[in-house]
Wavefront OBJ file of the C-alpha trace (Angstrom):
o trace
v -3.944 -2.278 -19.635
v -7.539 -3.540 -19.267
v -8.256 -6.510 -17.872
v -11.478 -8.335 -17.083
v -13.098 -8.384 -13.136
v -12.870 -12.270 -11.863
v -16.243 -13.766 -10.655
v -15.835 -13.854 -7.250
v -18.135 -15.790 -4.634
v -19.693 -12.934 -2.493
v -20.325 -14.704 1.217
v -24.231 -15.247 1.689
v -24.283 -13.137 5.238
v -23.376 -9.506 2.673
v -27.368 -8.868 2.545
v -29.110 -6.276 2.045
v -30.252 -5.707 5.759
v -26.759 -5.540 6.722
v -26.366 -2.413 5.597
v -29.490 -0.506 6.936
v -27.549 1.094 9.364
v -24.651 2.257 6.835
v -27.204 3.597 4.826
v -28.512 5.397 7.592
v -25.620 7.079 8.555
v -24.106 7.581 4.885
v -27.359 8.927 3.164
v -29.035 11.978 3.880
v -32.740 10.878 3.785
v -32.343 7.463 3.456
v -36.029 6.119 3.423
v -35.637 2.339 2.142
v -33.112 -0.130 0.319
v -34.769 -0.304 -3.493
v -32.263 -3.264 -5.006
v -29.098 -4.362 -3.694
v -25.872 -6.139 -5.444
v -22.568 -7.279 -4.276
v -19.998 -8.356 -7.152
v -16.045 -8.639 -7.503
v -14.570 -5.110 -7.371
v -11.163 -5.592 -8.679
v -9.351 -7.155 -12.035
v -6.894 -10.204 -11.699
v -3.617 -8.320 -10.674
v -4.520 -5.615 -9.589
v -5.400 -6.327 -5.306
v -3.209 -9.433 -3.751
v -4.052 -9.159 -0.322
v -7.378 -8.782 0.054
v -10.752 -9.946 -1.862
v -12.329 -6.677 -2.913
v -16.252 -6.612 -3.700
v -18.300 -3.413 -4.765
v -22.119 -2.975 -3.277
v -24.212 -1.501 -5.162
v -27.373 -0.439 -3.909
v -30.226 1.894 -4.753
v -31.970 3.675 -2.554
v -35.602 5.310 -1.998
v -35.288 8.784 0.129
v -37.932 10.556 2.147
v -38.812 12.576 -0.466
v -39.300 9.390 -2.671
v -36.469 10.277 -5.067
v -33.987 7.178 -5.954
v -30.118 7.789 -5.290
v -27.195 5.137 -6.489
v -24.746 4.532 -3.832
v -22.098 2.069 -3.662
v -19.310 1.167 -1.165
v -16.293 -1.050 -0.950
v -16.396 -4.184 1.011
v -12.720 -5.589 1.902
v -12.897 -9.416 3.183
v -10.008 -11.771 4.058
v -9.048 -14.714 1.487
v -10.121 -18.202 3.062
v -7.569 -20.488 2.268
v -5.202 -21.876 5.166
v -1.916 -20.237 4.955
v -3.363 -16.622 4.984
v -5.610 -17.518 7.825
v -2.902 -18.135 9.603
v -1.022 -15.385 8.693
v -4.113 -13.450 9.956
v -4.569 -15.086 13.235
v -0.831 -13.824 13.742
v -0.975 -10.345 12.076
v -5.065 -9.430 11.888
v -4.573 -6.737 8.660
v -8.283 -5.939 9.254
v -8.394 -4.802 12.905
v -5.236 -3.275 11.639
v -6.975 -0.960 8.985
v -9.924 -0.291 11.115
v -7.719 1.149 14.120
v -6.074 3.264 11.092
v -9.438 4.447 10.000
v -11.179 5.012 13.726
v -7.769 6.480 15.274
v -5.178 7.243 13.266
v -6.274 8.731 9.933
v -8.589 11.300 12.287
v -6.268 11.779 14.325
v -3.677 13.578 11.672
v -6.429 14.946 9.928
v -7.236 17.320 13.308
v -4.016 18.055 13.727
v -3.538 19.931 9.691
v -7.068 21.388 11.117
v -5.508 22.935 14.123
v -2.833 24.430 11.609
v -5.605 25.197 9.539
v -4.698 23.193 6.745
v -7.380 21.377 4.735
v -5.707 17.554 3.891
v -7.825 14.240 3.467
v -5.584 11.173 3.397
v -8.618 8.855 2.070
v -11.909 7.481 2.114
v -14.586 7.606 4.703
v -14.777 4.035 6.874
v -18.499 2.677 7.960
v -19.176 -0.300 10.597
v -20.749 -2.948 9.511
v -22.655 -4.586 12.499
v -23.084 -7.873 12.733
v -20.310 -9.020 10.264
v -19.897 -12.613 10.243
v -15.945 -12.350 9.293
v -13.559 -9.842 9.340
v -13.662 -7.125 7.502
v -13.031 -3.366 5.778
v -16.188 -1.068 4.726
v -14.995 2.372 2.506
v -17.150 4.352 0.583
v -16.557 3.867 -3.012
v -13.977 6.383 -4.554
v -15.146 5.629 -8.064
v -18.259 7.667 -8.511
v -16.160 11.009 -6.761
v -14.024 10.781 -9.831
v -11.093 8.854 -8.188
v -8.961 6.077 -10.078
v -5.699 4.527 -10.081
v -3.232 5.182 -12.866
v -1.849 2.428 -15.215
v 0.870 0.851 -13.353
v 2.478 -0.929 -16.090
v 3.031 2.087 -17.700
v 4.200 3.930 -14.276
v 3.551 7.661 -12.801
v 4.736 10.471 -14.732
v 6.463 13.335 -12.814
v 2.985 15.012 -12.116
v 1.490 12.423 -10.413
v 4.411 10.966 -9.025
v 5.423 14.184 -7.343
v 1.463 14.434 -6.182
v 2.212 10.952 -4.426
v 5.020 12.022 -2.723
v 3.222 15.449 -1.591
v 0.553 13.283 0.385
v 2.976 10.837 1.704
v 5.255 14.313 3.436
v 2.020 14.949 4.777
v 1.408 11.458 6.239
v 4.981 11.356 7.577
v 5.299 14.681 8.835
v 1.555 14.192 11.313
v 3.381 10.968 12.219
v 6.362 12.402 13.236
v 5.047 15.120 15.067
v 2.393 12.808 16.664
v 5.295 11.192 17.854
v 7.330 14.129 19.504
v 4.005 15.388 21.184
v 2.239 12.859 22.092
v 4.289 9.684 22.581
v 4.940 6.165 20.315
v 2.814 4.583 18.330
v 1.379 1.257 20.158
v 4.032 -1.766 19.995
v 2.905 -3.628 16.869
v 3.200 -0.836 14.276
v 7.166 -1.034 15.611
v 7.340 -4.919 15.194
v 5.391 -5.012 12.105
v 5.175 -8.524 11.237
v 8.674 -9.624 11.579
v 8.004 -11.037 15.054
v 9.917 -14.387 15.858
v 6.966 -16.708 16.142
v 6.160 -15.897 12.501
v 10.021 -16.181 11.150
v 8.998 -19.887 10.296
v 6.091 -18.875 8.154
v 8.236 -15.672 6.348
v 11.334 -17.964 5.691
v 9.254 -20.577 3.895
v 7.439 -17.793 2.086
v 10.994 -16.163 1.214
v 12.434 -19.332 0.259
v 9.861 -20.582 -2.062
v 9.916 -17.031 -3.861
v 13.654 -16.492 -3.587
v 14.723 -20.080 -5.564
v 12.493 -19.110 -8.590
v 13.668 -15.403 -8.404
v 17.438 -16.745 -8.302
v 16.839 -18.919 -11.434
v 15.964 -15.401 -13.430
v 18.816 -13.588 -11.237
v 21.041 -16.269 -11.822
v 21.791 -14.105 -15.387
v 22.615 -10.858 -14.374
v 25.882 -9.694 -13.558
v 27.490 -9.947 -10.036
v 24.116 -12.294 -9.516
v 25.650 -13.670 -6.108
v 25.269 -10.253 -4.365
v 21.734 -10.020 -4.667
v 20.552 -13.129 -3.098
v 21.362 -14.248 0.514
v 20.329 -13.892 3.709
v 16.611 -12.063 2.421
v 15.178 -13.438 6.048
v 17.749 -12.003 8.392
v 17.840 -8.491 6.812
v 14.031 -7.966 6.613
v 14.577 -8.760 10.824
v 16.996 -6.318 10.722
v 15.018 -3.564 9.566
v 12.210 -4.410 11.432
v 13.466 -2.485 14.054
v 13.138 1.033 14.331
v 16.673 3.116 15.527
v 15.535 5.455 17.845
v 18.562 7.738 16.835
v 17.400 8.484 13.053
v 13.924 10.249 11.620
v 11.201 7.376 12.334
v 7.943 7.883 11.010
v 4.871 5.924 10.580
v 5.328 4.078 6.854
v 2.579 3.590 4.945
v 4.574 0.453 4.486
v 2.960 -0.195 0.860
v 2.865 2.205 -0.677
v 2.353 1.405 -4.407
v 0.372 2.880 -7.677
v -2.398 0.654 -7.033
v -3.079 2.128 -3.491
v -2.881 5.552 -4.848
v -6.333 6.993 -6.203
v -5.756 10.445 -8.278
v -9.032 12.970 -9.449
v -8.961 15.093 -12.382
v -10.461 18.052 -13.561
v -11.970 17.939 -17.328
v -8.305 19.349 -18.491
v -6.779 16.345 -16.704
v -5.219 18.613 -13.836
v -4.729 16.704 -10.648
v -7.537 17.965 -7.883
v -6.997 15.212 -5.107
v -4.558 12.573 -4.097
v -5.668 9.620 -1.854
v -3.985 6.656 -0.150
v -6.036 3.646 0.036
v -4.959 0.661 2.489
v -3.435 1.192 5.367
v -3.427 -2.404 6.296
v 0.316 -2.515 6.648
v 1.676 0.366 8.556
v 4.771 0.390 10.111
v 7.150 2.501 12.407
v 10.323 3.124 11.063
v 12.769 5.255 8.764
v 11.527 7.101 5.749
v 13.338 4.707 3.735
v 11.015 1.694 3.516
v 8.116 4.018 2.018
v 10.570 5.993 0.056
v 12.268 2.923 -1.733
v 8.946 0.956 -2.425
v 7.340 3.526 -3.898
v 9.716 4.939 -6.191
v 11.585 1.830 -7.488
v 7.602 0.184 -7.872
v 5.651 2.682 -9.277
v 7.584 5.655 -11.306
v 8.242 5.204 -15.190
v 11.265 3.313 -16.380
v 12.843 6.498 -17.714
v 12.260 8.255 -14.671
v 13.012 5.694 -11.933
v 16.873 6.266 -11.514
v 17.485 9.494 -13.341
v 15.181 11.664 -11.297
v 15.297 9.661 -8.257
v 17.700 12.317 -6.620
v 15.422 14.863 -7.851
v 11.863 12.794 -6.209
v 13.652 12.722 -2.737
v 14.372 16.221 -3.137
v 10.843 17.080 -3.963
v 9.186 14.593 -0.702
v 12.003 16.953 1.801
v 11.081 19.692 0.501
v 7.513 19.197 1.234
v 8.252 17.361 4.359
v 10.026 20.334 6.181
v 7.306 22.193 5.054
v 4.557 20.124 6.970
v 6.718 19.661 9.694
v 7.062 23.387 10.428
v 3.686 23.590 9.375
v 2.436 21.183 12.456
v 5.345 22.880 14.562
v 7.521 19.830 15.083
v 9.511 20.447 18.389
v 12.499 18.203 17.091
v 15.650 18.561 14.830
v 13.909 18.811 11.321
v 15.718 16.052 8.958
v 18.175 18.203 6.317
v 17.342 16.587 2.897
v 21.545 15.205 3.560
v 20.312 13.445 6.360
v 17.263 11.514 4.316
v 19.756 10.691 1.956
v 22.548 8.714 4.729
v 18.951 6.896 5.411
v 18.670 5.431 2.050
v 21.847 4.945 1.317
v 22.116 2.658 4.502
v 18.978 1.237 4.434
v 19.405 0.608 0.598
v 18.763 -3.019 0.865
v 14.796 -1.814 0.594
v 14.771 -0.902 -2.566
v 15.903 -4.842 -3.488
v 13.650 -5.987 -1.215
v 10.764 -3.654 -3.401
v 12.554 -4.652 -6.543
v 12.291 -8.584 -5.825
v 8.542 -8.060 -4.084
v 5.999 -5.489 -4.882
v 7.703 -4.768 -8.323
v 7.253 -8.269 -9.888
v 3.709 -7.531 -9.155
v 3.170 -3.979 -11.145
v 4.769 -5.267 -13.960
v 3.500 -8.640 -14.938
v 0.468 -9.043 -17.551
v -2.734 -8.843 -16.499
v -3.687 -12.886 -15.445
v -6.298 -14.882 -13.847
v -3.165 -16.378 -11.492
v -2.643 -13.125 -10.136
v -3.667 -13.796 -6.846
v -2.834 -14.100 -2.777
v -2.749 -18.216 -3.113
v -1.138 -18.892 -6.351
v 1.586 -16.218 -4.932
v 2.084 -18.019 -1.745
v 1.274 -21.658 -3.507
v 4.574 -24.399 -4.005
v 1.838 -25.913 -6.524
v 2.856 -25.811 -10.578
v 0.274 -23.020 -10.854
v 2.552 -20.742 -8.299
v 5.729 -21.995 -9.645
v 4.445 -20.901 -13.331
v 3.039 -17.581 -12.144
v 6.449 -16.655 -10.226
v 8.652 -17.364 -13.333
v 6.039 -15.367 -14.925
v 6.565 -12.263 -12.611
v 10.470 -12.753 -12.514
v 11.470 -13.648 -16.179
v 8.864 -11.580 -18.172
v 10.617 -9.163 -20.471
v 9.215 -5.734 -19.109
v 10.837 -6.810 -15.487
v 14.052 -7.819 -16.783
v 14.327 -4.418 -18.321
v 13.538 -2.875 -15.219
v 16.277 -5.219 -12.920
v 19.280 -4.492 -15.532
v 19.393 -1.064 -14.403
v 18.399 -1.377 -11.012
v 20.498 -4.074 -9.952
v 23.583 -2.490 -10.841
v 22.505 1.040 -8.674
v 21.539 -0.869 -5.799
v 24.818 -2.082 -5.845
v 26.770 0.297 -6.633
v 25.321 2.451 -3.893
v 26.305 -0.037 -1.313
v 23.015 -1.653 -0.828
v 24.010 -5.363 -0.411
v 26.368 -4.663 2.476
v 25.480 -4.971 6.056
v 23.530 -2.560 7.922
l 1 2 3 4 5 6 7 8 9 10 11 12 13 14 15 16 17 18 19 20 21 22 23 24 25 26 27 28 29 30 31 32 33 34 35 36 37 38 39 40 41 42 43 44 45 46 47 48 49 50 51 52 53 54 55 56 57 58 59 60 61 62 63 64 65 66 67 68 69 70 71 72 73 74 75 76 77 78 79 80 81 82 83 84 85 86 87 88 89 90 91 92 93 94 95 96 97 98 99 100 101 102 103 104 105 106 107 108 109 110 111 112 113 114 115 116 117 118 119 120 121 122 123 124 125 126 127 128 129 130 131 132 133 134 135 136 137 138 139 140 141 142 143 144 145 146 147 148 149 150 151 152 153 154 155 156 157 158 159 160 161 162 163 164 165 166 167 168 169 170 171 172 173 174 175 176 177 178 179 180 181 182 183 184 185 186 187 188 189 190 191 192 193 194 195 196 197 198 199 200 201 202 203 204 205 206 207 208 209 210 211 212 213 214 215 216 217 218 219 220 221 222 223 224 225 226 227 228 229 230 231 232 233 234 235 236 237 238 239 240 241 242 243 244 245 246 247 248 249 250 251 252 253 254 255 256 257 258 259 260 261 262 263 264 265 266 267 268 269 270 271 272 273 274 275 276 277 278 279 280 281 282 283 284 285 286 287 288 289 290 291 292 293 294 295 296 297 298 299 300 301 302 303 304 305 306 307 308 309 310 311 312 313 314 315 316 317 318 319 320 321 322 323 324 325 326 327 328 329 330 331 332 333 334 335 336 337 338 339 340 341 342 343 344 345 346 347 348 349 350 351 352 353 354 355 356 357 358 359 360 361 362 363 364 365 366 367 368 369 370 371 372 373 374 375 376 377 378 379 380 381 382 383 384 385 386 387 388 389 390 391 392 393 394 395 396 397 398 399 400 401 402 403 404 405 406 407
């Protein structure tokens, strides 16, 4: 899958002054900024939420030597409808507080256990920002990339997902039990009632094209209804079940791998954390496996895949000496069988979005947009032949595991 970057216009306040300080901080040496360029950093498709650019900058140190260094500038999309979805639900403070407090924060704690784990890259400030914003260094040059996610993660890299997301859970958990909750809004999430106007008439316009390609499977009428009032549902954590804090999306494209020169896995990272959300293992579980695995692999060894995350879950958890009942792998699966209804919710959303072609109308707007252009690039998620394949079998699993009844 290749696909060519979109030009995308880079604001006029990203200078090269702004990032003096970065430098500074970042670069061991750092004498003076030599040439400086900001361009699009991702291909159509492949990064919905957020426009991604990639500085490049060289760099004069001390000793007069030149050094490349580059970084990864997240900004928020402009149009109307996602700034006020950001007024309600700022993504950006979001990621920053996950980066400043909570990434750190489980970090020290595999430390104290003296465990080495890294959950992703290093954040910078960027002072005098005239918007919001996310500043990363750039995984790229360390080696890091994402794997092809219309062909899907083999059983290597898929079980290397899952190993990193035990991890994430377990500090969660166990931040939990010591310490105390999470604040508030990673419980609510974004299901709060003064944005179930905006969701329903996001749902709805997404839900009538999706029901026109639905509309010829079997037992279509199962699948459907009442999409709004179950995503409130689940919003809400149940204080008697395993919560953790859920990456919340959790997909190939915001997993980075490195490789050795024999193509052995060295290092797993998650990349944004934009989303997260307190709540049952099930959301993360569901989204990534039914998203991101290979087509062969998605049903047949998805007993096997929760299997593998317990296994390494109990392990973490007893690692970071969690003072609770640890979770029996039983117990995980009662979760997702009664929180099934995620993996539809994955299969309608995040899904269409891995396996669709490679298009300039891949993007936040068009998704959101009632215009002919959104209309055409829905029916192009929902009725393209690699997705169909996909929904035949899982359709028929989700409900025949009791995934369409209530909670």
């Amino acid at each position: 899958m290749t696909s060519e970057v979109p030009v995308t216009k880079v604001p006029d306040w990203v200078t090269a002054e702004m990032f003096t300080d970065v430098l500074k901080e970042s670069v061991e040496g750092f004498s003076k900024i030599k040439s400086f360029k900001a361009e699009s950093g991702s291909a159509a498709g492949e990064n919905y939420v957020t426009i991604m650019l990639r500085v490049n900058i060289e760099v004069e140190l001390e000793d007069g030597k030149e050094k490349s260094v580059s970084y990864v500038l997240k900004l928020p999309h402009q149009s109307e409808i996602y700034q006020a979805i950001l007024k309600r639900n700022n993504i950006f403070e979001a990621e920053r507080t996950a980066f400043s407090e909570i990434i750190p924060e489980m970090e020290k704690m595999y430390r104290d256990a003296g465990a080495y784990v890294k959950f992703g890259a290093k954040s910078y400030d960027l002072k005098g920002a005239k918007s919001e914003y996310v500043l990363l260094e750039d995984l790229a040059p360390l080696g890091f990339k994402n794997m092809n996610r219309i062909e899907g993660l083999d059983q290597v890299h898929t079980e290397s997902a899952l190993r990193k997301l035990s991890q994430w859970h377990a500090a969660s958990a166990v931040r939990v039990a010591n310490i105390g909750p999470y604040p508030e809004k990673y419980s609510i999430g974004t299901c709060t009632e003064e944005n179930r106007p905006m969701i329903t008439q996001m749902r709805t316009s997404t839900s009538k094209i999706f029901g026109k390609c639905c509309a010829t499977f079997e037992d279509n009428e199962e699948y459907i209804e009442r999409i709004v009032d179950i995503c409130y549902k689940l919003a809400k954590p149940d204080t008697n079940e395993f919560n953790v804090l859920n990456h919340a999306d959790f997909w190939c494209n915001n997993i980075m791998y490195s490789h050795d020169s024999f193509g052995k896995i060295k290092e797993t990272y998650m990349v944004d954390f934009q989303m997260l959300k307190y709540g049952n293992v099930a959301q993360d579980l569901y989204y990534f496996l039914i998203s991101s695995t290979k087509l062969e692999d998605k049903l047949s060894k998805f007993d096997y895949y929760i299997k593998f995350y317990h296994d390494n879950l109990v392990e973490n958890l007893k690692l970071l000496k969690y003072s609770k009942p640890v979770p029996t792998l039983r117990e995980i699966h009662i979760i997702l069988f009664k929180y099934g209804v995620w993996g539809y919710l994955t299969a309608m959303g995040v899904m269409s979005a891995v396996l669709v072609d490679p298009t300039e109308s891949a993007n936040f707007d068009t998704l959101l947009s009632d215009s002919d252009e959104g209309a055409n690039f829905k029916s192009m998620l929902y009725s393209n032949s690699r997705y169909r394949k996909h929904m035949k079998i899982i359709l028929p699993w989700l409900l025949n595991r009791g995934a369409f009844e209530d909670i």
